[in-house]
Phi, psi and omega in degrees: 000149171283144189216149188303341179248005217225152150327152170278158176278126172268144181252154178209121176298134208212119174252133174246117151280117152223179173197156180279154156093021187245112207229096184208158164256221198277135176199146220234122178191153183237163156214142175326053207071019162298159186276178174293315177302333191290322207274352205254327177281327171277342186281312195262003148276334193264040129222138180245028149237015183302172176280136203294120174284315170305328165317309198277339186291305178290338179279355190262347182255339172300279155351291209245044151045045186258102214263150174327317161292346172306298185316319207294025177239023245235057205297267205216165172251125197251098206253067173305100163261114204239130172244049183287274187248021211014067179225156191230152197208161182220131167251138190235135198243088180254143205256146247172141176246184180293340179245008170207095189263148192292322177214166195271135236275005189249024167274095160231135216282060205303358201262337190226087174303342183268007161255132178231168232196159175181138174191105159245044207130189177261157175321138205016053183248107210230119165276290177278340184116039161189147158303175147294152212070026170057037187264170184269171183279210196230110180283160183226178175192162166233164171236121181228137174088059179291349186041212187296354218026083189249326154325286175322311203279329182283306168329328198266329196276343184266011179104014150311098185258143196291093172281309170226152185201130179245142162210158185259357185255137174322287197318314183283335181290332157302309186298329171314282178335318181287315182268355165229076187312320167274018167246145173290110190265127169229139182243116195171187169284164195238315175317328167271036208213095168289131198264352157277358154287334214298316198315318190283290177305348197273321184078044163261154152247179199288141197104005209226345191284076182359276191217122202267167194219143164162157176281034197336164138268119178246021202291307151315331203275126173226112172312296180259079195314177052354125197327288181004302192284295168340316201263358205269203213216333176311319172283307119017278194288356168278340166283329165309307161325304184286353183277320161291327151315327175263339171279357180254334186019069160297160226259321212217126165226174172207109205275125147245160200186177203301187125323310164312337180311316190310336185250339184305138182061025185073016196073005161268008144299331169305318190278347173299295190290328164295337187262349176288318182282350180279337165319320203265353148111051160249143167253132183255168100179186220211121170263159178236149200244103174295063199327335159331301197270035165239050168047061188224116189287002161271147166262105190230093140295110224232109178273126169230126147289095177280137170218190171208155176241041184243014171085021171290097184309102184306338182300339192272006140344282211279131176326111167275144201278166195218357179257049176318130199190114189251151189215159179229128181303114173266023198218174215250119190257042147226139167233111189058046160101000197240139213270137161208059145215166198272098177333148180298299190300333175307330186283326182282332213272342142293313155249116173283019188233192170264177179248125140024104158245164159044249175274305163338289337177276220249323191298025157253011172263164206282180193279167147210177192250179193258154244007068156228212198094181184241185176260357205202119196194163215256154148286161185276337175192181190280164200316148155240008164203186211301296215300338201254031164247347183274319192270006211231004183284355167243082136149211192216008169252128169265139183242178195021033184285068170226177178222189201268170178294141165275122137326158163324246252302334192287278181348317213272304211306311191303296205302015159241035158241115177272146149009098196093340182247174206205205195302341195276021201224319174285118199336107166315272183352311172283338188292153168342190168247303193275359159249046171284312188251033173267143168312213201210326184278322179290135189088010206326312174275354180290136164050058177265133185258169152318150186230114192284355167280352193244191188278128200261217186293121181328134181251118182280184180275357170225136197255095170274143188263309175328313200279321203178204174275060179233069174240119180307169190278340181224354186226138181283055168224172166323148126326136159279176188280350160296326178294334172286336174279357201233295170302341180270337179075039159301118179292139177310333181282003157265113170264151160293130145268180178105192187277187194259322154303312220275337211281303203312309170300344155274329174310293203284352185239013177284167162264095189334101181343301215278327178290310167337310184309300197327291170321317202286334184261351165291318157334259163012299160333281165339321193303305193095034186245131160212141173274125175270002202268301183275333181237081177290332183324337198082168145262132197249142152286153194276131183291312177307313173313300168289000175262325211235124139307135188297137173250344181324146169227000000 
C-alpha cells in the first residue's frame, strides 16, 4: 500500500515455469528490460530439454489480456535449474507499482497449470514468510564494495535479488554489470554516493531492505579514532557502509573480510565495529569460516560478521558446514580468550560429504598451452563431477580459459614438480638465487603444483609459481583465470573483463559463490524463508551455538 509519508511499494509479479527430467543444479541470472521474445530464446538455448517458454509466454498474455508492450516491463529473468528435486523453472519476474502494478494482483492463471503467478506483497516484504500458493516472496540485498561479484552472485543463488551495487574499479564493474544485468551498478567513490537517493530510487523504506552485503576495508575504523586513525582513509570507508546501514536499517546485514581482521589492534577494530552496529539497534558477532566446508575447492579463510535486527541469536546466523575438511590456520583464532573458529569435531559431527577437490574444480576444461587459451572455447567433456554440473548450467561455451605466461626458465623449474609438489622438487642448481639458500621448512607454498585429489591452494590475486601453489596439475603451466574461477566456485556464465591481470585480480580478491550461498540460505532461513528446492539438509542447530560463548553484543 502507498502511505502518506513513505515511498510507493514496488509489487512484483513472479511467473514459474517448470519441467521435469532436468537434473542440474541452482543457478541464478537476471536480465534487464527483456522483450518476451528475448526471454523465449535464451530459455529455449539454455537447456534444450526446457518447456517451450514461448508456449507459455502467449498463455500468459492470453490469461491475463496482456499486450505485447506490457510484457516490455519485463525488470528481470530468473533462470533457477534445481537438481533437488530434479526440475527446472524459469521464473520471469515483472515490477510494477502500487498504482500501476505489472498484472492485476486477483489473476491467477487457472487455465495454464504449468504456470503459477504469485505477487504477495511489495518487494521483499513478508508478513507471514510466503506468498500465494505458498510460493515466497523475492528477498532482496544491495552490495557495496562489491568487485567482481562473488558475494551477488553466491546470494542470488541462495534466492536473493541483487538490487544495487557500487564498486569502485571500471573493470570490475564490467564484470559485474555483465553477470547482473538487473542490478543497478553504480561505478564510483562510495564516498560520493548518497544512499538516501539510492534508497529512495530503489522506492524502499527504511526497513524494507532484507539485507545489506559487503566487503569494507575496516582496517583503519575506530568510533573514537586517534589522530593516526582519523588520516587512514580506510576508516572513512567502513563509515560509509555504516551510513548505508543506517539509512536503509536492513533486517540482516553481513559483513566480509581477511582472517587477519580477528588481530588488527589487538582485536579492538572488531570490537569497534559490534558496538557501532549495536549503536545502529543490531545484535553482532564475528566468525572466521573455512570456505571448504560449504563445498568451495580451496583452503580460503575468510571473517564474517553477521548481523539482525529481527530478534535473532547471531550465532544462529553463521552457515553449518556440509563439507569435512581439516585446514590449518595462520592466523591469530581468538578474540579476548574466546575461540571464532568451528572446533575440527563440531565440523565431522555435521558434515556429511567430502570436500571438493581439485580435479572436481577443472578436469572437464580443455588443455591449453602455456600463455595461451581462448577467450571463448569448447569443454573438454561433460560435467565429471557434482560440482562442475552445478557451475556448468549456463551454456555449452568457456570464457576466460587463458593463463598468464612463463619464461624458459619457470618452464624448465615446473617439469620436476610432481602432482602435489612443490620448490623442494626442483634441481638446486635451477632454483631461484634467493631460494638456494632456504630451509626445507621455508616457502612452503612456492612453485607448488596442485593436486587433483586435494584442495587446492588459496586463490590471490595472481596465479604466480613464486606466490604459492598455481602450477596446473598435468599441464606445465599456470591455472588460466577459469580454473581460478572455478576454484573460487565462480558458475562458468560469469565472465572477467579488463586485461588477463585484471581478470585474475577480480578471481582473486572475490568472495567465493557457493561460500556466499551457503551464508545466504542460512540467512534465508533467519527470515522464515527455506528452498527445499536448493537446501533439502532440514533445519539444523547450529554448532556455533553449542560450542562457543557468544562474543555478541
Amino acid at each position: 500500500m502507498t502511505s502518506a509519508d513513505g515511498p510507493e511499494s514496488i509489487w512484483e509479479t513472479i511467473i514459474s515455469v517448470t519441467a521435469s527430467g532436468i537434473s542440474t543444479s541452482c543457478f541464478v541470472g537476471s536480465s534487464t528490460g527483456d522483450s518476451c521474445e528475448n526471454i523465449s530464446r535464451k530459455w529455449g538455448s539454455f537447456k534444450d530439454k526446457c518447456v517451450r517458454a514461448s508456449w507459455c509466454i502467449r498463455s500468459l498474455r492470453s490469461a491475463c489480456s496482456l499486450r505485447a508492450e506490457d510484457l516490455s516491463r519485463i525488470c528481470a529473468v530468473v533462470y533457477a535449474l534445481q537438481d533437488a528435486c530434479a526440475r527446472c523453472e524459469l521464473r520471469v519476474v515483472l515490477r510494477g507499482t502500487d498504482r500501476h502494478p505489472a498484472l492485476p494482483r486477483d489473476v491467477l492463471l487457472e487455465s495454464t497449470p504449468c504456470l503459477v503467478w504469485r505477487c504477495g506483497g511489495p518487494l521483499g516484504h513478508a508478513t507471514d514468510g510466503v506468498g500465494r500458493r505458498g510460493v515466497h516472496h523475492l528477498l532482496t540485498h544491495i552490495d557495496l564494495f562489491a568487485g567482481a561479484g562473488g558475494l551477488s552472485t553466491g546470494l542470488e543463488m541462495a534466492g536473493f535479488s541483487s538490487l544495487f551495487a557500487n564498486e569502485i574499479s571500471p573493470s570490475y564493474a564490467e564484470t559485474l554489470k555483465n553477470s547482473h544485468p538487473g542490478t543497478e551498478v553504480e561505478t564510483g567513490d562510495i564516498r560520493e554516493v548518497d544512499a538516501g537517493k539510492i534508497r529512495r530510487r530503489l522506492s524502499l523504506a527504511k526497513g524494507e531492505l532484507d539485507l545489506l552485503a559487503g566487503g569494507p576495508p575496516c582496517q583503519g575504523f575506530s568510533i573514537n579514532a586517534p589522530k593516526r586513525s582519523l588520516e587512514d582513509e580506510r576508516n572513512h570507508l567502513f563509515k560509509d557502509y555504516l551510513r548505508f546501514a543506517e539509512e536503509f536499517s536492513p533486517k540482516l546485514i553481513l559483513i566480509e573480510n581477511v582472517p587477519g581482521m580477528i588481530s588488527f589492534e589487538r582485536g579492538q577494530t572488531v570490537q569497534e565495529i559490534l558496538a557501532a552496529l549495536r549503536s545502529l539497534g543490531y545484535h553482532a558477532d564475528v566468525r572466521v569460516l573455512f570456505a571448504p566446508h560449504y563445498g568451495v575447492p580451496q583452503a580460503r579463510w575468510r571473517t564474517i560478521i553477521l548481523a539482525n535486527r529481527i530478534g535473532v541469536e547471531p550465532l544462529e546466523l553463521f552457515p553449518i558446514p556440509k563439507h569435512f575438511a581439516e585446514g590449518r590456520a595462520n592466523f591469530t583464532t581468538t578474540l579476548f580468550s574466546r575461540s571464532v573458529v568451528l572446533d575440527l569435531a563440531l565440523v565431522k559431527a555435521t558434515a556429511n560429504r567430502s570436500f571438493v577437490t581439485v580435479g572436481d574444480a577443472i578436469s572437464d576444461l580443455p588443455q591449453i598451452e602455456n600463455g595461451g587459451g581462448d577467450e571463448l572455447c569448447d569443454y573438454l567433456t561433460g560435467p565429471q563431477s557434482d560440482f562442475q554440473e552445478r557451475l556448468r548450467i549456463a551454456g555449452s561455451k568457456v570464457s576466460n580459459h587463458q593463463c598468464a605466461r612463463l619464461g624458459k626458465v619457470n618452464l624448465d623449474r615446473l617439469k620436476h614438480i610432481p602432482p602435489g609438489g612443490s620448490w623442494r622438487d626442483i634441481p638446486h642448481d635451477l632454483l631461484p638465487k634467493g631460494m638456494k639458500r632456504a630451509r626445507r621448512s621455508d616457502h612452503t607454498k612456492r612453485y607448488g603444483r596442485l593436486h587433483p585429489e586435494q584442495l587446492g591452494s588459496t586463490i590471490l590475486t595472481k596465479c604466480d609459481p613464486h606466490w604459492g601453489t598455481y602450477i596446473h596439475p598435468n599441464q606445465d603451466r599456470v591455472l588460466s583465470v577459469r580454473e581460478a574461477a572455478r576454484i573460487q566456485s565462480f558458475p562458468d556464465h560469469v565472465r572477467f573483463f579488463g586485461s588477463l591481470t585484471e581478470q585474475y585480480e577480480q578471481v582473486g580478491n572475490a568472495v567465493p559463490p557457493l561460500f556466499a550461498c551457503e551464508i545466504g540460505l542460512r540467512l534465508k532461513e533467519s527470515l522464515g524463508y527455506r528452498d527445499e528446492v536448493i537446501d533439502n539438509s532440514g533445519r539444523q542447530n547450529s554448532p556455533w551455538m553449542s560450542s562457543q560463548l557468544s562474543l555478541a553484543v
